[in-house]
C-alpha positions in Angstrom: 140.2 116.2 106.6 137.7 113.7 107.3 134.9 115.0 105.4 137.6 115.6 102.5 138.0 111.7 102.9 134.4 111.1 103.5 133.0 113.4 100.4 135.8 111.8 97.9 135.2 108.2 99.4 131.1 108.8 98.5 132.3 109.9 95.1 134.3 106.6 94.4 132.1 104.2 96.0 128.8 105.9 94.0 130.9 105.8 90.5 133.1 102.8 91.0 131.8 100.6 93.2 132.2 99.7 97.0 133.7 96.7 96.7 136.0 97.7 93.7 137.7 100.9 95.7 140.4 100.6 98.4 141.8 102.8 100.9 145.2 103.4 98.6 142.8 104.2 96.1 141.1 106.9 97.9 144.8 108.0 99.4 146.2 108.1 95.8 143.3 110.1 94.6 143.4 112.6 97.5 147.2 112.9 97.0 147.6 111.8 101.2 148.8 109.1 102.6 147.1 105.4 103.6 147.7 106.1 107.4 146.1 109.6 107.1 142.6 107.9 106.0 143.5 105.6 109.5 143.7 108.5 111.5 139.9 109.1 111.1 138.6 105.6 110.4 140.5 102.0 111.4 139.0 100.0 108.9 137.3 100.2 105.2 134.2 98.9 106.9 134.0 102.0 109.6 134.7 104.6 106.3 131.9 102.4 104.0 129.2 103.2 107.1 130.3 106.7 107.7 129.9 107.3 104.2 126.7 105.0 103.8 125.1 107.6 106.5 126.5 110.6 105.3 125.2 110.4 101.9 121.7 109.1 103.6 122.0 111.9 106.0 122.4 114.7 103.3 119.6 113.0 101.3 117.1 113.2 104.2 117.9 116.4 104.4 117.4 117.7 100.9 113.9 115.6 100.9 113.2 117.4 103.9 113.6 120.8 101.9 111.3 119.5 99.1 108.5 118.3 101.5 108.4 121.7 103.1 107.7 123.5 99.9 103.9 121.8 100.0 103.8 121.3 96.5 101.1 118.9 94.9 101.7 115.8 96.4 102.4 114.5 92.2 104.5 116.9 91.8 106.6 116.6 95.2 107.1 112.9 94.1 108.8 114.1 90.5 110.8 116.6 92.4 111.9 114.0 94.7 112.8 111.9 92.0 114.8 114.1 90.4 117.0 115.3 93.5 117.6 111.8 94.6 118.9 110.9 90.9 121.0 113.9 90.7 122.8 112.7 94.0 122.9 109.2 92.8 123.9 110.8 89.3 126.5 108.0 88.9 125.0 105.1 90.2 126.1 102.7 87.7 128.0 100.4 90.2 124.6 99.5 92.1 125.9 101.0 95.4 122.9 99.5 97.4 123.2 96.1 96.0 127.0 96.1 96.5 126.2 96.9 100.1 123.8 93.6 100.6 126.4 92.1 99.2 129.4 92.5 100.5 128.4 94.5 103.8 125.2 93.2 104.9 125.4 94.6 108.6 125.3 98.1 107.3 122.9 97.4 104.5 120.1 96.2 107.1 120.9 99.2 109.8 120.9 101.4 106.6 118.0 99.9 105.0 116.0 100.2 108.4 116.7 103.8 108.5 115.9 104.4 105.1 112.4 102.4 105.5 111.6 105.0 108.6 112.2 108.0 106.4 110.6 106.4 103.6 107.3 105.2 105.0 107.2 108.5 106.9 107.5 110.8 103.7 105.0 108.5 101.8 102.4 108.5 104.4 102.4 112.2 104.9 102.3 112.5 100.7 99.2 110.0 100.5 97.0 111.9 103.1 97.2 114.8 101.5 97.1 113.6 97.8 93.7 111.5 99.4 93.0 115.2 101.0 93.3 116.7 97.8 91.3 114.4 95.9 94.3 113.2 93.6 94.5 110.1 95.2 91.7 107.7 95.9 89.8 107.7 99.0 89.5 104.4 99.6 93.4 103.8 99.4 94.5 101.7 102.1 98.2 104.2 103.3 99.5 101.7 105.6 99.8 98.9 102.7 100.6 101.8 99.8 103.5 102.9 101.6 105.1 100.0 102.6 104.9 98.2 99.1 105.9 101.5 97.7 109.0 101.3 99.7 109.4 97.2 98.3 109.3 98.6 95.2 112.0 101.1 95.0 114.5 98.4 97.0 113.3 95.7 94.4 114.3 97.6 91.3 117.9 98.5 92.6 118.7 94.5 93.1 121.0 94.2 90.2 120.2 90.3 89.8 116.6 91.1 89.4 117.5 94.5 87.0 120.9 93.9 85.6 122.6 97.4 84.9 123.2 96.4 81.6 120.0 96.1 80.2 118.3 98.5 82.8 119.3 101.8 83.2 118.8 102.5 87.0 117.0 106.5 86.5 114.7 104.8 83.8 113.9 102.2 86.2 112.8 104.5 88.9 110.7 107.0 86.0 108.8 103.7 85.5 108.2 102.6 89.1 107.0 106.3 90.1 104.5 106.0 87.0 103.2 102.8 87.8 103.2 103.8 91.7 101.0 107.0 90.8 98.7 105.4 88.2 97.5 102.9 90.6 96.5 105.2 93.2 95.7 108.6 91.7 91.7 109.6 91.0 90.8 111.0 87.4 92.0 115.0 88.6 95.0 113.4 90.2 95.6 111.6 86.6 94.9 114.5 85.1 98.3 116.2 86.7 100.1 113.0 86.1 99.7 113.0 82.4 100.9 116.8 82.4 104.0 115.7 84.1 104.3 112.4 81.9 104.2 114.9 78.8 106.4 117.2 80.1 108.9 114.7 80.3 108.5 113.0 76.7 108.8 116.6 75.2 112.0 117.4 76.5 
């Protein structure tokens, strides 16, 4: 029952918002009652974490799978992309920003979390682009990946990128282009603009 409660909980707080859904919500939609969802967690803030990590957890782990394939460092990116967006399919309510907002304490032990993974996948897809000669030789990884990581966080802030002139997937398209165009050599661009027409003819 709990990761009944957890799964629909993700799906709520992704498509409606955090701070818009409440526990009789959750219980109404479930068809259970209130004190069934406080057998498992005491509070909303204790379900908002669980949930916070699971869907990070699950992430992490679908990244993982991705990374292990040893694709093209370009390509691995896209594909990474893509996954992440298909979780995140209905991410309209700015979960992230929501969770500054209105839970800050698990926004900055999630956002620590998600910096570790981050940085870690971004360094190990650097050296081997810079191995491959697709990115440039003379990038400096430590600085790459840690701006790289600024930039995804600073595109989701919903006062910087309101959601209704932004649309969040388009945001990210743009920020992975500008990423790769600033580090890749002329082969490395060479893959990029294959991808980049892929995308505008489908």
């Amino acid at each position: 029952m709990k990761e009944k409660i957890t799964q629909k909980a993700a799906d709520m707080f992704l498509g409606i918002g955090v701070k818009s859904v409440t526990m009789d919500d959750i219980a109404n939609e479930m068809g259970i009652s209130k004190k069934t969802i406080y057998t498992h967690f005491n509070n909303k803030t204790e379900l908002v974490r669980h949930v916070t990590l699971s869907i990070f957890d699950h992430i992490c782990h679908g990244i993982d799978g991705i990374c292990s394939l040893d694709q093209n460092p370009i390509e691995e990116l896209y594909e990474i992309k893509k996954f992440v967006s298909l979780q995140l399919k209905n991410e309209n309510s700015s979960p992230q920003y929501q969770l500054q907002k209105y839970y800050p304490q698990i926004y900055e032990e999630f956002k620590l979390k998600h910096f570790e993974k981050m940085y870690d996948c971004t360094l190990k897809n650097l050296n081997r682009g810079v191995q491959m000669g697709l990115f440039r030789e003379n990038l400096d990884i430590d600085f790459v990946s840690r701006i790289y990581f600024i930039g995804l966080n600073g595109i989701k802030d919903d006062g910087l990128f309101p959601q209704e002139r932004y649309s969040k997937i388009h945001l990210v398209e743009e920020f992975l282009e500008y990423h790769l165009r600033g580090i890749v050599t002329p082969k490395g661009l060479q893959i990029l603009n294959q991808f980049i027409n892929t995308k505008t003819n489908d």
